[in-house]
C-alpha positions, 0 to 999 in steps of 0.5 A: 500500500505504502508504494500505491500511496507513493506513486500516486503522490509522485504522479498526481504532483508531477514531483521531480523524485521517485516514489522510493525516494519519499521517506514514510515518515517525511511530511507530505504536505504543509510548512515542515513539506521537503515537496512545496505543497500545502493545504490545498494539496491535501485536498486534492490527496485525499480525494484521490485517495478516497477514489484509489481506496475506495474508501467512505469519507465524510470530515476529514482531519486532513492531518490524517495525511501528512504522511505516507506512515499516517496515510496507511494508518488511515486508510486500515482503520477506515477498511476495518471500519467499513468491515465491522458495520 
């Protein structure tokens, strides 16, 4: 999941690394961000993630996503979510 989420990052950004460059603990998005990208970025992530996924998505705390590690985590606690109802 974790090189899924990579490469879409890589892509939809058109980003000048690679997806096995991207650390899973380096923030993805906002002020502490090695890649530009803010708030608005975000955004956009998760909605391409949320279509990736498949997953159910109301509010969202976009802090879920700062980066790759926090992303999994999301996205495995929505699957089980999904899966208990």
């Amino acid at each position: 999941m974790k090189q899924a989420i990579k490469e879409e990052f890589v892509q939809s950004y058109n980003l000048s690394v690679t997806p096995e460059e991207i650390q899973d603990d380096v923030h993805l998005f906002g002020e502490k961000s090695p890649y530009g990208l803010d708030s608005m970025d975000v955004l956009l992530f998760v909605n391409l993630m949320k279509k990736k996924f498949d997953l159910q998505l109301e509010a969202i705390n976009t802090t879920s996503f700062q980066t790759v590690n926090n992303i999994v985590e999301f996205i495995e606690k929505q699957k089980q979510e999904e899966s208990s109802r």
